[in-house]
N, C-alpha and C positions, 0 to 999 in steps of 0.2 A: 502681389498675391491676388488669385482669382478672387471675386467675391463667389458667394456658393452659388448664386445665379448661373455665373457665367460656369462655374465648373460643374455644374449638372448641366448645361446644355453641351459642354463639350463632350460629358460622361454620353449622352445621351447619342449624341453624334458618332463618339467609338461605338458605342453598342450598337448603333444600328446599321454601319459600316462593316463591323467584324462579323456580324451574324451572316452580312451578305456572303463572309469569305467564308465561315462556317459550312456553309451550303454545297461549297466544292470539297470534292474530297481532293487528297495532296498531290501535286503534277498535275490537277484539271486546265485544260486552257478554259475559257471562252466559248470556243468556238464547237460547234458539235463535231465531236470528233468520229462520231458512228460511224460505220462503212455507209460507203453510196447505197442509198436507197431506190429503188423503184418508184417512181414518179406515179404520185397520186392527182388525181381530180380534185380540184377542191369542192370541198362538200358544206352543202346547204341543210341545216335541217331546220323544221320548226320550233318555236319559240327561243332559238338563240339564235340572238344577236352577235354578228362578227363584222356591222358596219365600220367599227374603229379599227378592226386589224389592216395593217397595210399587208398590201397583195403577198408578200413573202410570210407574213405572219400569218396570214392567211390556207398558204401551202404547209407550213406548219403543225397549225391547227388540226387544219383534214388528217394530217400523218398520224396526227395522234388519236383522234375520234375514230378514224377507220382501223388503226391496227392494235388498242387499248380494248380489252374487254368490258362488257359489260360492266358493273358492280354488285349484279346481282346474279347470285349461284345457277338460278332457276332460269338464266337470260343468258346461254353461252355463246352470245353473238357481240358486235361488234359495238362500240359505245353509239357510234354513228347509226345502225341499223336499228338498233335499241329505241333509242329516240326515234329514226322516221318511221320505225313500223309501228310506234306509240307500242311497245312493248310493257308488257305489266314491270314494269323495275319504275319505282319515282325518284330514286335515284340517278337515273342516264342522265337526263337534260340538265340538273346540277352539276352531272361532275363535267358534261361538255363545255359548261359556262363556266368554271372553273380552271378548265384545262386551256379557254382561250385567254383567260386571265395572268396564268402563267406565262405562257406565251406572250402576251403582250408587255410583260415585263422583264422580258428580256432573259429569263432563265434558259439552262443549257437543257438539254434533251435528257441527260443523265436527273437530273435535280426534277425534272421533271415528270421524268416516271417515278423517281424516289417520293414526291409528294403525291400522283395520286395512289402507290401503294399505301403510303402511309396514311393517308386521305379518306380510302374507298377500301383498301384490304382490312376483311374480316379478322384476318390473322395478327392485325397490329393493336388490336383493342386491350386495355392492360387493365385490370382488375387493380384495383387502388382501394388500401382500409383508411376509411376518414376516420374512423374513432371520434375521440375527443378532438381533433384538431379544428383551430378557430376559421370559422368562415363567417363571410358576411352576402349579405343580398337574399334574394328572394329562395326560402328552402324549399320552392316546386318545380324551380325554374327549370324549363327545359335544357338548358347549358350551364355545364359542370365545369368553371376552367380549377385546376390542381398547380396551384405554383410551389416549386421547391427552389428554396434562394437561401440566401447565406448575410446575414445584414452587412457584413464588412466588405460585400460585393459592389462595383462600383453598378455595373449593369443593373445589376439586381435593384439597385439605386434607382438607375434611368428607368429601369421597366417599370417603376410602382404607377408613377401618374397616367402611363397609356394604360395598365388594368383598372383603373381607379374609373379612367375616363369612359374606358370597353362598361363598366358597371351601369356608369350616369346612363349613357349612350343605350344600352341595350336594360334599361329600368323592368325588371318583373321577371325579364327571361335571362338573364343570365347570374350565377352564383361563382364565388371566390371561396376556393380553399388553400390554408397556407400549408405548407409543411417545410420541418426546417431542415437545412443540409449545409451545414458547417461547414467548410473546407478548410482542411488540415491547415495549408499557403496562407489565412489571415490569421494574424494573432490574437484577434481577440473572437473570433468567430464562434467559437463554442460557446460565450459567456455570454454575448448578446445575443443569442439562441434560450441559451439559461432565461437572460434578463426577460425576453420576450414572453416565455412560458410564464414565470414567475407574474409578468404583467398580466396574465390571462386568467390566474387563479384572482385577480382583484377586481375582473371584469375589465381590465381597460389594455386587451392585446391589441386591438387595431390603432387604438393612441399611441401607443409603445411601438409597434410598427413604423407609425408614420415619423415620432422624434428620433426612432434610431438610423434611420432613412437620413433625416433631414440633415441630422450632425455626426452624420457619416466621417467627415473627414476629423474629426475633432475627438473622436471617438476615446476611451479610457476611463478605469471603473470609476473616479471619479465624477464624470462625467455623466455616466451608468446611476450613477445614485442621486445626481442631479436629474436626470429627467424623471426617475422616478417621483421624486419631492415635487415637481411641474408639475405630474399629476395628479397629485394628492392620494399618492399610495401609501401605506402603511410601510415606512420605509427598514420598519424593524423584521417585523413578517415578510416583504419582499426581497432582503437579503439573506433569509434564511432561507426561502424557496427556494433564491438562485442555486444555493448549497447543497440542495436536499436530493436523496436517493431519486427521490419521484422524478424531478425535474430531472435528473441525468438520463433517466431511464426512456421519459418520454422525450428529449431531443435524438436520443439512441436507437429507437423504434422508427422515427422519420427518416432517420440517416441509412440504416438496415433495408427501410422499405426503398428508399432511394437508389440504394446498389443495386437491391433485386432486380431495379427495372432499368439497371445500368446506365446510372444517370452521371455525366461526364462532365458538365459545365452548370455553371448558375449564371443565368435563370431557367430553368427547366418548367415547361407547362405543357399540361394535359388536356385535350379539352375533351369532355367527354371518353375518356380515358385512352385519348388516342395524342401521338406526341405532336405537340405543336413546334412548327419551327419557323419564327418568321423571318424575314432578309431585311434588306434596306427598307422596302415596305411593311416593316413591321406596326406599325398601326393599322394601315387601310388589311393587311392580310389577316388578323386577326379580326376584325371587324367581318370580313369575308366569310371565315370558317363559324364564329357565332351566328351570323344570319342562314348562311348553310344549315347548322345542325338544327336552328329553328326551325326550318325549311322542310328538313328530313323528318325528324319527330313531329312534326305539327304539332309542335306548341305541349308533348306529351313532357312532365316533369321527369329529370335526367332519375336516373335510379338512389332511392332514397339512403340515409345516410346509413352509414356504416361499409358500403365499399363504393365506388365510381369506374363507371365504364359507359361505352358509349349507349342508344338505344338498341332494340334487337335490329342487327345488323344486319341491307339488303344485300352483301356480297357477300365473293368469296374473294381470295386474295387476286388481286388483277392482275395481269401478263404482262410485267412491268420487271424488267432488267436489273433493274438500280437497286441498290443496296438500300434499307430503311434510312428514312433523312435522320440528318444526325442532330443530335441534342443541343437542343437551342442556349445558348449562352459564349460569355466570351471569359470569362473565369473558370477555370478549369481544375479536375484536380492533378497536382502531381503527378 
């Protein structure tokens, strides 16, 4: 029998595995499959750095700076021309240092315009109602991340301590909101969506969050009602929560809002109401797009509560092939 050590590092290890394959859509090789291109110059611009690319990732890169639009509406030039003509967009030089980042990790040309549409296009921005739902961290912060997860998920599991970590790490500027998305496929998923809620009306949801995470595998209302009692909730009032209209109705509004925005797997994150998807490097790549959007806003607080989206955004949708990247998780619904 694993100890939970060992089976959340393995949990963590599939998740961050599958997400890579998430990334492909179905029959993708490897390999760039795009028709022959016409041989570009590799291009230099100022303040990006492409010291670390090797010479192929290099030719690469330029492919993509030269023939990716700008990200901004008012800038219908080339991401490459954008930056060396110092173009009014402060957007360009981020998203070139971005896009060599891709590139140096190995993504295919497909996946890669999929992230910076979904990255830089204006069009991918998704209007999110936080309501009531519980968040923690700084409420000015300039980044908004939106997780929708399922407690019975194992992923959802693996992703807590990198968000947890993304908070320490990025302290003042960046903010967690939960939202819950049950999936039909676990059996107790609805209840400990219930239990969570029901934890929240006692003030102690991110407590409840973290035991129902931890004893994941162990999971049943028995169980349910023991960690309640760990926390010294009012175990008579927390079981009536779980039960009650209200509670159904607001894990219902989460799930509702979830569809709208056609959310397919758990863990699903937003950030700044744009969809986050990360691969095998899903720490350092989330780490990336928090310091970006700091980067973008200058420091301006993400939009205050009651809906989330990104700040006013410097593009318009970029000239990017690929289909919008697809929703980050390895839990899926039916």
């Amino acid at each position: 029998m694993l100890s939970f050590r060992a089976a959340s590092a393995l949990a963590l290890f599939a998740f961050l595995n599958t997400k890579l394959v998430t990334c492909r859509s179905p029959g993708e090789s490897t390999a760039d499959a795009s028709p022959t291109r016409s041989e570009t110059k590799d291009v230099t611009l100022p303040g990006v750095d492409t010291s670390t690319l090797t010479s192929r990732e290099k030719s690469e890169w330029s492919r993509f700076v030269s023939e990716l639009r700008s990200p901004c509406a008012d800038q219908p030039v080339s991401v490459a021309q954008c930056v060396s003509e110092a173009r009014a967009c402060k957007a360009c030089a981020p998203a070139a240092k971005a896009l060599a980042k891709q590139v140096q990790r190995g993504r295919t040309r497909p996946q890669i315009e999929a992230f910076y549409k979904a990255r830089f296009g204006a069009d991918q921005v998704k209007e999110i109602a936080l309501e009531d739902s519980p968040s923690k961290g700084n409420p000015g912060a300039p980044v908004l991340l939106v997780e929708f997860a399922d407690f019975q998920c194992p992923a959802c599991r693996a992703a807590r301590p990198v968000l947890e970590e993304a908070l320490k790490k990025h302290d003042g500027k960046a903010r967690l909101v939960f939202k819950n998305f049950p999936l039909s496929i676990h059996q107790y998923g609805e209840k400990l969506a219930r239990a969570a809620r029901a934890a929240q009306n006692q003030g102690k949801f991110w407590e409840m969050y973290v035991a129902l995470f931890e004893n994941q595998e162990r999971i049943s209302p028995p169980v349910i009602d023991e960690l309640a009692k760990g926390l010294g909730l009012d175990l008579a009032k927390f079981q009536k929560d779980m039960e009650s209209e209200a509670t159904a109705d607001a894990v219902a509004r989460d799930r509702k809002q979830g569809e709208r925005l056609d959310i397919q797997s758990t863990p699903t994150i937003f950030i700044n109401g744009r969809l986050f998807s990360g691969g095998q490097d899903f720490p350092e790549e989330l780490d990336d797009w928090i310091n970006l959007e700091v980067e973008l806003t200058g420091g301006t607080p993400a939009k205050p509560s009651g809906s989330a989206s990104a700040a006013p955004a410097p593009s318009a949708a970029p000239a990017a092939s690929a289909a919008p990247a697809p929703s980050g998780g390895v839990t899926k619904k039916p």
